[in-house]
C-alpha atoms as one frame of an Amber mdcrd trajectory, in Angstrom:
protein
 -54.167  21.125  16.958 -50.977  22.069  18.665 -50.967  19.084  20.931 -51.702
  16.834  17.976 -48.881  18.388  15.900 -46.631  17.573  18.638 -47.921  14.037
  18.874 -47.033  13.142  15.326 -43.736  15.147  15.404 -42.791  12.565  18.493
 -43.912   9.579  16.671 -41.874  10.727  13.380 -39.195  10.969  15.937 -39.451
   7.798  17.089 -39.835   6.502  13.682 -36.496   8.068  12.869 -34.940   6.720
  15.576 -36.248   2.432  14.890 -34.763   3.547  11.198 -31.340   4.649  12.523
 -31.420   1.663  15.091 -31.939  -0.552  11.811 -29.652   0.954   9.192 -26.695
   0.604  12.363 -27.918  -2.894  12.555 -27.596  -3.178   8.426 -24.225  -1.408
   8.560 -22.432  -3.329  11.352 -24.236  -7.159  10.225 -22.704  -6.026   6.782
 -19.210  -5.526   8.075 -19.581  -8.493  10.528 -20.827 -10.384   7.096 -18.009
  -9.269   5.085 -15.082  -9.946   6.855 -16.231 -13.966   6.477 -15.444 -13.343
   2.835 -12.262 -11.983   3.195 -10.554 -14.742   1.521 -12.419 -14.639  -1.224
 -12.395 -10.843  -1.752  -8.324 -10.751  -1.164  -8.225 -13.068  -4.369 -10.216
 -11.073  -6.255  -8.286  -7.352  -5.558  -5.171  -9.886  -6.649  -6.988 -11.605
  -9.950  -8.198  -8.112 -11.042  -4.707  -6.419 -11.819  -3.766  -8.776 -14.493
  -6.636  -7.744 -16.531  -5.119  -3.914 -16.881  -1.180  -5.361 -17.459   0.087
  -3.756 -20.854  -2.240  -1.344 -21.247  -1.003   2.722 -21.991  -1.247   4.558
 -18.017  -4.273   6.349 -19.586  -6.143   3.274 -19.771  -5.387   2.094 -16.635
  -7.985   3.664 -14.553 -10.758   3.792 -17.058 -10.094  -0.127 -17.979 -10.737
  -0.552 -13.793 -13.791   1.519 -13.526 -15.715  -0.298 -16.431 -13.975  -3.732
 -14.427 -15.628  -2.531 -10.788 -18.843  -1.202 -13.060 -19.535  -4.277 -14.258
 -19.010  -5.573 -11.002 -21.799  -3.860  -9.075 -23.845  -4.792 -12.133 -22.856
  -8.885 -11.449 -23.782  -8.364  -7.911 -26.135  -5.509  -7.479 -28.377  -7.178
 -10.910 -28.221 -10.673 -10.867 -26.314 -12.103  -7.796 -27.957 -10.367  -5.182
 -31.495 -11.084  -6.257 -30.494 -14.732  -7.357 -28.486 -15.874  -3.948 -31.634
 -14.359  -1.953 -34.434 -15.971  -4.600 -32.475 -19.212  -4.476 -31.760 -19.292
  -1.165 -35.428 -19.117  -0.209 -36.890 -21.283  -2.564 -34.358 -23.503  -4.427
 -31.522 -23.369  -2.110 -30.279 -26.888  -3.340 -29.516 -25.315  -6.369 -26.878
 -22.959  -4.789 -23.801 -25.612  -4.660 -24.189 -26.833  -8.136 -24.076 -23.177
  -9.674 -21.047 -22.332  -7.316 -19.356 -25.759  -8.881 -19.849 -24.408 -12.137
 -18.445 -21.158 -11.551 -15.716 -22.855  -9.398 -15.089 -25.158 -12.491 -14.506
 -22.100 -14.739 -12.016 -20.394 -12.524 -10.065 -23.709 -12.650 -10.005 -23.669
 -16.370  -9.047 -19.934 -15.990  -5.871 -20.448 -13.666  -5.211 -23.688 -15.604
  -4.796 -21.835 -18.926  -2.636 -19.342 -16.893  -0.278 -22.057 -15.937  -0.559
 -23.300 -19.049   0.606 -20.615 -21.035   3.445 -19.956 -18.560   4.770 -22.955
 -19.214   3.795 -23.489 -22.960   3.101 -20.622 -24.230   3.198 -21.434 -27.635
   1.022 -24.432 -27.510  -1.708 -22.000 -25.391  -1.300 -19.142 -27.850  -2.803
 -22.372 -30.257  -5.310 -23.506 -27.840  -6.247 -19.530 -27.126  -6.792 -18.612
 -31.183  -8.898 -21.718 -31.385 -11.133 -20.988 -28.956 -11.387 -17.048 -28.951
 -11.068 -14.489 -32.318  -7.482 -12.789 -31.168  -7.860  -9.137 -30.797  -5.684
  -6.811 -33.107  -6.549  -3.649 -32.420  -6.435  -1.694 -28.978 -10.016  -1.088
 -28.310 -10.541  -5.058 -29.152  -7.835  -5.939 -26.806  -9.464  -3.868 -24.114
 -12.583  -5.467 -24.644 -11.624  -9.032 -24.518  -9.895  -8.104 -21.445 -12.647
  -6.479 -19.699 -14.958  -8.820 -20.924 -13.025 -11.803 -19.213 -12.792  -9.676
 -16.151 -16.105  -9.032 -15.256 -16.805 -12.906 -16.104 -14.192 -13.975 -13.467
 -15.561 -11.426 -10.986 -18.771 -12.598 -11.629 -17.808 -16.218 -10.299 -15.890
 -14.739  -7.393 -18.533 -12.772  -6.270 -21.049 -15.080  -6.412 -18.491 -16.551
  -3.975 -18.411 -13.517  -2.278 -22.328 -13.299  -1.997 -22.794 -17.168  -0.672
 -20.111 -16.496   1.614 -21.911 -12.923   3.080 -25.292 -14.908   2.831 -24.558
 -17.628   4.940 -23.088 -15.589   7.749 -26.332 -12.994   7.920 -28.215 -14.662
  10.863 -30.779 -12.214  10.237 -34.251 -13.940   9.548 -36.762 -10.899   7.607
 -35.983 -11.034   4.070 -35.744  -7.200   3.391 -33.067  -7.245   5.856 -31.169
  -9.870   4.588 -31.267  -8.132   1.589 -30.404  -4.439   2.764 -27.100  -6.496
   4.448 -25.980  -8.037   0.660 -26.246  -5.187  -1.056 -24.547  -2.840   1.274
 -21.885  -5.328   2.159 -21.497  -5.793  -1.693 -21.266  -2.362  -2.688 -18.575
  -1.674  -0.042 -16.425  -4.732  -1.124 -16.434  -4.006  -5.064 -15.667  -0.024
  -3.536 -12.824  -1.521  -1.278 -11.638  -4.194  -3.771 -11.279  -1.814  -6.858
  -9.997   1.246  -5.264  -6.905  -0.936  -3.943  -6.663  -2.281  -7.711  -6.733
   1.155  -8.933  -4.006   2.050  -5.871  -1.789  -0.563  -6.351  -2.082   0.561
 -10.864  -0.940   3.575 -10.164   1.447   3.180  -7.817   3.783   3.160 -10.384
   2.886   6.830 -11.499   2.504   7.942  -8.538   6.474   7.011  -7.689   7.472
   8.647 -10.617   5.473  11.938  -9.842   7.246  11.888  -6.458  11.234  11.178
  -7.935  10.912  13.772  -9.891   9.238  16.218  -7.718   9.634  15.520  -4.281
  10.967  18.138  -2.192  13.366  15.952   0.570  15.874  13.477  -0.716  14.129
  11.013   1.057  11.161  11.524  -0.886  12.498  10.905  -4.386  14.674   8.203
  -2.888  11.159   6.416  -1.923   9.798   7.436  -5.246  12.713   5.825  -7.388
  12.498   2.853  -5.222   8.800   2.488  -5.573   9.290   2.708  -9.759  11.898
   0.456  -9.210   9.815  -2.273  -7.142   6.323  -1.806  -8.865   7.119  -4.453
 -11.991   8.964  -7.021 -10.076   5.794  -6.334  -7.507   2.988  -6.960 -10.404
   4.667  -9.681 -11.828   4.513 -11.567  -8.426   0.759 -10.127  -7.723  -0.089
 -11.672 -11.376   1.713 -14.919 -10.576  -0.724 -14.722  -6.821  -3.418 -13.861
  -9.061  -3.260 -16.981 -10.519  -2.880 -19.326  -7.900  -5.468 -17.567  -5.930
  -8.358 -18.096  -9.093  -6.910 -21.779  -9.126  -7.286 -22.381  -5.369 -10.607
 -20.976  -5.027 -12.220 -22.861  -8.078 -10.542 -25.828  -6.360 -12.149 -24.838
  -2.835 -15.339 -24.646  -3.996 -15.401 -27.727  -6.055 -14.002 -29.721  -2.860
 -16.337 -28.176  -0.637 -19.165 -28.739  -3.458 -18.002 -32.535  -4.127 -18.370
 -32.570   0.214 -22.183 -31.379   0.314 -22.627 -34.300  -2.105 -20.996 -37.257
   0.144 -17.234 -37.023  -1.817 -15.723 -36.583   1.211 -12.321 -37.733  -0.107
 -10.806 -34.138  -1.125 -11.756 -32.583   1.463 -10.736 -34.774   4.045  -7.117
 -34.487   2.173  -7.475 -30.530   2.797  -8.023 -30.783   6.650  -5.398 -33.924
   7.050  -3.207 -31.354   5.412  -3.863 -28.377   7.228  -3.963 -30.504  10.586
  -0.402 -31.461   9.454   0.830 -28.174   8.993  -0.765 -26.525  11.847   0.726
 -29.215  13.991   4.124 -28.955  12.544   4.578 -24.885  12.243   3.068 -24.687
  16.461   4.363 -21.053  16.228   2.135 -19.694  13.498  -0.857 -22.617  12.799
  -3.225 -20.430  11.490  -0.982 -18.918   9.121   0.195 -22.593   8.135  -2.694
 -24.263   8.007  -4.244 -21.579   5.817  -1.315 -21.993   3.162  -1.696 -25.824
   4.082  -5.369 -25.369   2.491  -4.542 -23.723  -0.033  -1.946 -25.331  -1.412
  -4.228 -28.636  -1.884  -6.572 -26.350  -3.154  -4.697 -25.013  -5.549  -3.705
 -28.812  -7.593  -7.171 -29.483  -7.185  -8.314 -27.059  -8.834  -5.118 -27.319
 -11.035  -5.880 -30.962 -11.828  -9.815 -30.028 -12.729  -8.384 -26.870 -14.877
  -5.938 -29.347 -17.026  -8.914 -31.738 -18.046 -10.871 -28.769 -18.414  -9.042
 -27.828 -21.071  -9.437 -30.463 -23.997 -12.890 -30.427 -23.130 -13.261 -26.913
 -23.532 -10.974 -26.777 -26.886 -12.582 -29.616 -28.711 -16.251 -29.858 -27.091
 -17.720 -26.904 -25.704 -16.351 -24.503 -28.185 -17.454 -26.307 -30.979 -21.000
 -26.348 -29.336 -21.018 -22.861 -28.149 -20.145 -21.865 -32.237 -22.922 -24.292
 -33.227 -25.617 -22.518 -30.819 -24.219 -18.965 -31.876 -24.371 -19.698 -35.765
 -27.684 -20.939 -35.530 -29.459 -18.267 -33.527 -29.272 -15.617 -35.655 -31.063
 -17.284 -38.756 -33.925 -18.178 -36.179 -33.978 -14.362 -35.043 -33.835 -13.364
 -38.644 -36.626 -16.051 -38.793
């Protein structure tokens, strides 16, 4: 008996050991995984800020944990199981449902531009297409609403990105890699969003009680800093949805032999790498992104008519009638 005992006590052992080998494994091919999305996840801790802008500082935090919420629900709910289901057996289907999503950030960042530039002709083109919010708790709705729909298209980003770079062939792997790669970006994306919020509050908690000159000196400076600083993050929020709609629609339009964008993106960031020697990562990223950017500009301007006067008017059409047919 005691010999046996001892026998299954070393093979739980060893057990325990193969499972610690493989959640390491999960742990560091997550990591290794995530840092390929990098991009992708810095535009989406800079998108996600806007969302919270004019809010009262009570709201702030609240607003971001129903944002990163609904986040883990996007990724953890639908994307996870979709990029793995697709990718197995319909993984031709994975560029056209990136295109789409990359098509709506365009519109987003579009509309952006738009309304910085005429903002009285987007107010119009907003009220037709959307009921405008007049109280509060509508206002926070909408805006949480239209948050978790552009997170949902940059994590699926996100998720293709982390897929692609798991070289990992058992499927339950694969899938223990996504979702704990997932989990820690939407931790490490929305806890910076929720830093950088309350930065603000946080500089005016240490001006007025800081116990060294120096401190409240920072403290001013940092209450000081913070609008001019979200005002610029909003304006890099925007170009960052535009250029990554416009990335994945060049890259998309590339898997289907339109080679012509993206051979204007590498040109481009040949050109700039080759003229800036000293930094040519540096300017061959901004190079990219930059072409990017009026791509997905260019897309987000037609997309705009389109959206007013066709697929609102559908959308309207589909919504009025499915009611009577549940009432039915």
């Amino acid at each position: 008996m005691s010999v046996g005992l001892l026998a299954l006590l070393d093979d739980i052992a060893a057990l325990a050991k193969v499972a610690a080998a493989s959640l390491d494994d999960v742990a560091t091919q997550a990591v290794k995984a995530s840092v390929k999305a990098a991009g992708a996840v810095i535009d989406d801790a800079a998108v996600t800020p806007s969302y919270v802008k004019g809010f009262e500082a009570k709201r702030e935090l609240p607003i971001i944990g129903r944002i990163a919420l609904g986040s883990i629900k996007n990724k953890m709910l639908f994307l996870l199981p979709a990029a793995l289901l697709l990718s197995y057996f319909l993984p031709w289907m994975i560029t056209p449902l990136l295109m789409l999503g990359g098509a709506y950030l365009c519109y987003e960042g579009a509309e952006k531009v738009f309304h910085l530039f005429a903002p009285h002709a987007a107010d119009k083109h907003e009220a037709q297409i959307e009921h405008t919010a007049i109280e509060p708790v509508d206002l926070e709705e909408q805006r949480v609403s239209g948050a978790i729909k552009t997170d949902f298209i940059l994590s699926a980003e996100i998720m293709t990105i982390i897929l692609s770079a798991i070289d990992v062939p058992d499927f339950w792997t694969r899938a223990a890699i996504l979702a704990v790669a997932a989990i820690g970006i939407t931790v490490a994306i929305y806890g910076t969003v929720a830093i950088i919020v309350k930065a603000d509050d946080f500089g005016l908690l240490l001006a007025k009680s800081g116990r060294t000159h120096t401190g409240r000196a920072i403290g001013r400076a940092i209450v000081v800093a913070m609008p001019t600083f979200m005002h610029v993050l909003s304006i890099v929020g925007t170009a960052a949805m535009t250029w990554v709609g416009g990335s994945i629609i060049a890259h998309g339009l590339y898997e289907f032999g339109i080679t012509g964008p993206e051979h204007v993106i590498e040109a481009a960031s040949h050109w700039a790498a080759t003229t800036f020697s000293a930094f040519p990562g540096v300017a061959g990223w901004l190079a990219t992104a930059v072409v990017d950017f009026f791509i997905g500009l260019a897309l987000g301007a037609l997309m705009i008519p389109i959206v007013q006067y066709a697929i609102t008017p559908l959308w309207r059409a589909v919504k009025a009638v499915l009611p009577k047919r549940a009432a039915a």
